[in-house]
C-alpha positions in Angstrom: 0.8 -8.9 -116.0 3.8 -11.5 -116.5 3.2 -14.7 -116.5 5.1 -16.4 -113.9 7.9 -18.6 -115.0 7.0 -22.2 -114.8 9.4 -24.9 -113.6 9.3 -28.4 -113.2 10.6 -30.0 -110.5 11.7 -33.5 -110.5 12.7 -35.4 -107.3 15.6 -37.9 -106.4 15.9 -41.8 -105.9 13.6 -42.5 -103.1 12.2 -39.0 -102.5 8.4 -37.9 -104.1 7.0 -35.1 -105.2 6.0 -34.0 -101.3 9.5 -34.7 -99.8 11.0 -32.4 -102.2 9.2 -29.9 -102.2 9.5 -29.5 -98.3 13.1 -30.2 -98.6 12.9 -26.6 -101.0 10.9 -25.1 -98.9 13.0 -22.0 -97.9 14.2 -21.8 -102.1 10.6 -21.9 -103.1 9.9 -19.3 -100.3 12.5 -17.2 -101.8 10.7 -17.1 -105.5 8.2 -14.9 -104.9 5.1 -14.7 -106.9 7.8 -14.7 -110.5 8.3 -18.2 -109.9 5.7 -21.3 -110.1 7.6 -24.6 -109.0 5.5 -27.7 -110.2 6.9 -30.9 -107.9 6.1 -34.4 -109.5 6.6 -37.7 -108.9 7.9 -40.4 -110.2 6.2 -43.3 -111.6 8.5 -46.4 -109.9 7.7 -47.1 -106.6 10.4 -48.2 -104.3 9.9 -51.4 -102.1 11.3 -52.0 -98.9 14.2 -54.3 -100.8 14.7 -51.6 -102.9 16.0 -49.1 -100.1 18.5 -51.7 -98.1 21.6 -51.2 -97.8 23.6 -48.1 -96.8 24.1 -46.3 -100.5 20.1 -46.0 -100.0 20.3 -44.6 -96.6 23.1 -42.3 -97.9 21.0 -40.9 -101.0 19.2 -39.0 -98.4 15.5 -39.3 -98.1 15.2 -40.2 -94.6 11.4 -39.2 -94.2 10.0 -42.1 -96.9 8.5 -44.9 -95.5 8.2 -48.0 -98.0 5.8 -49.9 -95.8 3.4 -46.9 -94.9 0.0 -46.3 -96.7 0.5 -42.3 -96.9 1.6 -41.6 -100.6 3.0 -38.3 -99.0 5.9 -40.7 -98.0 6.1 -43.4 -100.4 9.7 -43.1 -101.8 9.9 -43.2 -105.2 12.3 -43.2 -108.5 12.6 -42.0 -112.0 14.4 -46.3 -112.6 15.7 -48.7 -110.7 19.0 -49.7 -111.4 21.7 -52.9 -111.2 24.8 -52.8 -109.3 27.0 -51.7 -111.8 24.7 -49.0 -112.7 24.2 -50.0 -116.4 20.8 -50.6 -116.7 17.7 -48.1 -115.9 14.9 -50.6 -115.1 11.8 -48.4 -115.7 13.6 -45.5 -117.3 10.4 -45.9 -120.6 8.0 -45.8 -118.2 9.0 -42.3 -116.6 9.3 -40.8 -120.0 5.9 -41.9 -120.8 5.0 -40.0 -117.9 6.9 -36.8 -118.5 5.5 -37.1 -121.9 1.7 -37.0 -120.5 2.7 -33.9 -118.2 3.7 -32.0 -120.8 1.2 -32.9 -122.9 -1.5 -31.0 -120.3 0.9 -27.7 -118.9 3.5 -25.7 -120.5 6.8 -25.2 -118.7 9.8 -22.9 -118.8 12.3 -25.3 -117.8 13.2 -28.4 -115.6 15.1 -28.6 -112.0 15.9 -31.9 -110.8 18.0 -33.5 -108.2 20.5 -36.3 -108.3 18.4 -39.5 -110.2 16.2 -36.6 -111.0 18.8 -34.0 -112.4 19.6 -37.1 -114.7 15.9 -37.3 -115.8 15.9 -33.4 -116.2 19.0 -33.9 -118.7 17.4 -36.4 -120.4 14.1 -34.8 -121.0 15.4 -31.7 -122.2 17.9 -33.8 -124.7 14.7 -36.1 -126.2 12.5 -32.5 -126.3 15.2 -31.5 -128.8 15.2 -34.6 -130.7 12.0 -36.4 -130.1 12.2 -38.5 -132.8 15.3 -40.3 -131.1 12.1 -42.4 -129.1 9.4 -42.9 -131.3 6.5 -43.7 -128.2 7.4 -40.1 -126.5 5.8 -38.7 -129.6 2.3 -37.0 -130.1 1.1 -37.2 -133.4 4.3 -37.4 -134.7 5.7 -34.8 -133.1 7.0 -33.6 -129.2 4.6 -33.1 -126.6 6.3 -29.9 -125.7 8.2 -27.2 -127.1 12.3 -27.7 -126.2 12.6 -26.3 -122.4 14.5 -22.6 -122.3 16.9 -23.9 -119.1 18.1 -27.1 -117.3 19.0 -27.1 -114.0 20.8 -30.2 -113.0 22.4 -30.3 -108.9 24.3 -33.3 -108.4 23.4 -34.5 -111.9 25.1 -37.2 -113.8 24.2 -39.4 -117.1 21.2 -41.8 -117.0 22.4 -45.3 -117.7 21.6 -47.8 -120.7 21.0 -48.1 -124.3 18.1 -45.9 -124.2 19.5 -43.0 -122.3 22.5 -43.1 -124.8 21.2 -43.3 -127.9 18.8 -40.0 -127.2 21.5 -38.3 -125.5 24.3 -38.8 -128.8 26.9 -37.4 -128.6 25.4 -33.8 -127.0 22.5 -31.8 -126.3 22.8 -28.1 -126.7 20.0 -26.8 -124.1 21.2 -24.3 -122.0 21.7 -25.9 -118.4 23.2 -25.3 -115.3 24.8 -27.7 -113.3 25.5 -27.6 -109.7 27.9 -29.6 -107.8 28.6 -30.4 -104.1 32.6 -30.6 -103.7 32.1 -33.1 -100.9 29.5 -34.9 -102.2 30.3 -38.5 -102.1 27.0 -40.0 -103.5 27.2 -38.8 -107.3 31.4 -38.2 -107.6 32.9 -36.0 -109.9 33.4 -38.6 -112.6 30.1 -39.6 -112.6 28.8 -35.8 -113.1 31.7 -35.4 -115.6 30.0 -37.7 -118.1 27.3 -35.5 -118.3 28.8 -32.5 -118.1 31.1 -33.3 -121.1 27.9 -33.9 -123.4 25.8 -30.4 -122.4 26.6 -28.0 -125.1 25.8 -25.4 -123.6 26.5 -25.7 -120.0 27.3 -23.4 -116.5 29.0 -25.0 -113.9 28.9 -23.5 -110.4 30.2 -25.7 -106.8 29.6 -25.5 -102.9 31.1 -27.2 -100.1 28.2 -29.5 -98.8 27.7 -32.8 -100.4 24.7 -34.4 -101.5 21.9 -32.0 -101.5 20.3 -28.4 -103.7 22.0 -25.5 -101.8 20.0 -23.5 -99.9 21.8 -20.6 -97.9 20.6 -17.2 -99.0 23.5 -16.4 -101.6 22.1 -19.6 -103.5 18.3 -18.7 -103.1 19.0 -15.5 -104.4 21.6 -17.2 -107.4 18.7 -19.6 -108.4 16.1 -17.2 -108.2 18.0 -14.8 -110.7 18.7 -17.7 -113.0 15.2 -19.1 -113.3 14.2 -15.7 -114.3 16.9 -14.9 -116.6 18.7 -18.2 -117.5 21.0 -16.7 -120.2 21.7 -13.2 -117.8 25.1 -12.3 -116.7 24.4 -13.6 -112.7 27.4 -13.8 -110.1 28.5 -16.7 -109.1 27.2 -17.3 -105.2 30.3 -18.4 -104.5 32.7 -15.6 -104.0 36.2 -17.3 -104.9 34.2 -19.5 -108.0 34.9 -17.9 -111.1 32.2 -19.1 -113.3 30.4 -17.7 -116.5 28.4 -19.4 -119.0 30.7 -21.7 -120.6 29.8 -22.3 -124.7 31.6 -24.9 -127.0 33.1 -23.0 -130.0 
């Protein structure tokens, strides 16, 4: 018997590990029994200051309570950022994490969302050059073999020093990335920066805004691309002509 493919699922800026996973409840109903989706959580927790405003309100996760005592709604992050979005405070401390994860499971590949699509991009980038942050090691080497797929939905580059020097100038993982046309929370520039440094890179758009696509022609496109990453899959968008897009 198969072993199912394994995925790990990272969350966005002031979701958890709980809240997304219900939010992909119908996708992860769609998997079947081929597909084991591991939800985390990030290791900064958000204060109440941390969530004012209406950008927070906008990122979308509605059902976290910052003054509650149930950890199943503590809202949470991968870093904390500045205004102009140049720092990632906290950024060292979620790769430490990741790092201990994959230390204790194997995975296939990662699937984030949003803050957590830019962790996903990020982890598979240092898996392929480890060395690039010397604490991520173990015993002088990666915790965890390079991933076999990325998917990224309304992804976008990490910010900081850190984030760029592990990311250089590319990262050749294979990785899909999924954007909302209307999605006015991550705008296309900000997804184009991270776009234009995956290698090897799929690029596939829906209508909504901020959010993972969930109608059945997507549950059945992410299904057939967490089993076969590198397959030839239709595009669940009828007028999208996408393939698989490789740099020469």
């Amino acid at each position: 018997m198969t072993a199912p493919t394994k995925v790990l699922m990272l969350h966005g800026h002031s979701q958890n590990a709980s809240i997304f996973s219900k939010r992909l409840g119908a996708l992860r109903k769609s998997m079947g029994k081929d597909i084991e989706m591991v939800f985390v959580d990030g290791p900064v927790v958000l204060l109440p200051v941390d969530l004012d405003g209406a950008s927070s309100t906008a990122l979308g996760a509605s059902e976290a309570n910052a003054t509650s005592s149930d950890p199943s709604t503590t809202p949470r992050a991968w870093w904390k950022t500045n205004p102009e979005k140049t720092i990632a405070h906290g950024l060292e401390d979620s790769i430490l994490c990741l790092r201990d994860i994959l230390q204790r499971d194997r995975y296939d590949g990662v699937f984030g969302f949003s803050q957590g699509a830019a962790m996903a991009a990020l982890l598979v980038a240092l898996l392929e050059q480890p060395q690039k942050y010397p604490p991520f090691l173990v015993d002088g080497g990666a915790p965890h073999p390079p991933f076999k797929f990325c998917v990224a939905v309304s992804g976008f580059k990490a910010p900081g020093s850190l984030s760029a020097e592990i990311f250089g100038t590319s990262y050749s993982t294979p990785t899909l990335h999924v954007l909302g046309r209307n999605d006015v929370i991550v705008i296309e520039e900000r997804s184009k920066r991270l776009l234009d440094l995956s290698q090897n890179k799929r690029l596939e758009e829906h209508d909504g805004g901020h959010f993972v696509p969930s109608k059945a022609n997507w549950r059945n496109f992410f299904r057939n691309y967490l089993t076969d990453p590198l397959g030839v899959i239709p595009s669940p968008e009828q007028r999208t002509v996408s393939q698989p897009a490789h740099d020469d």
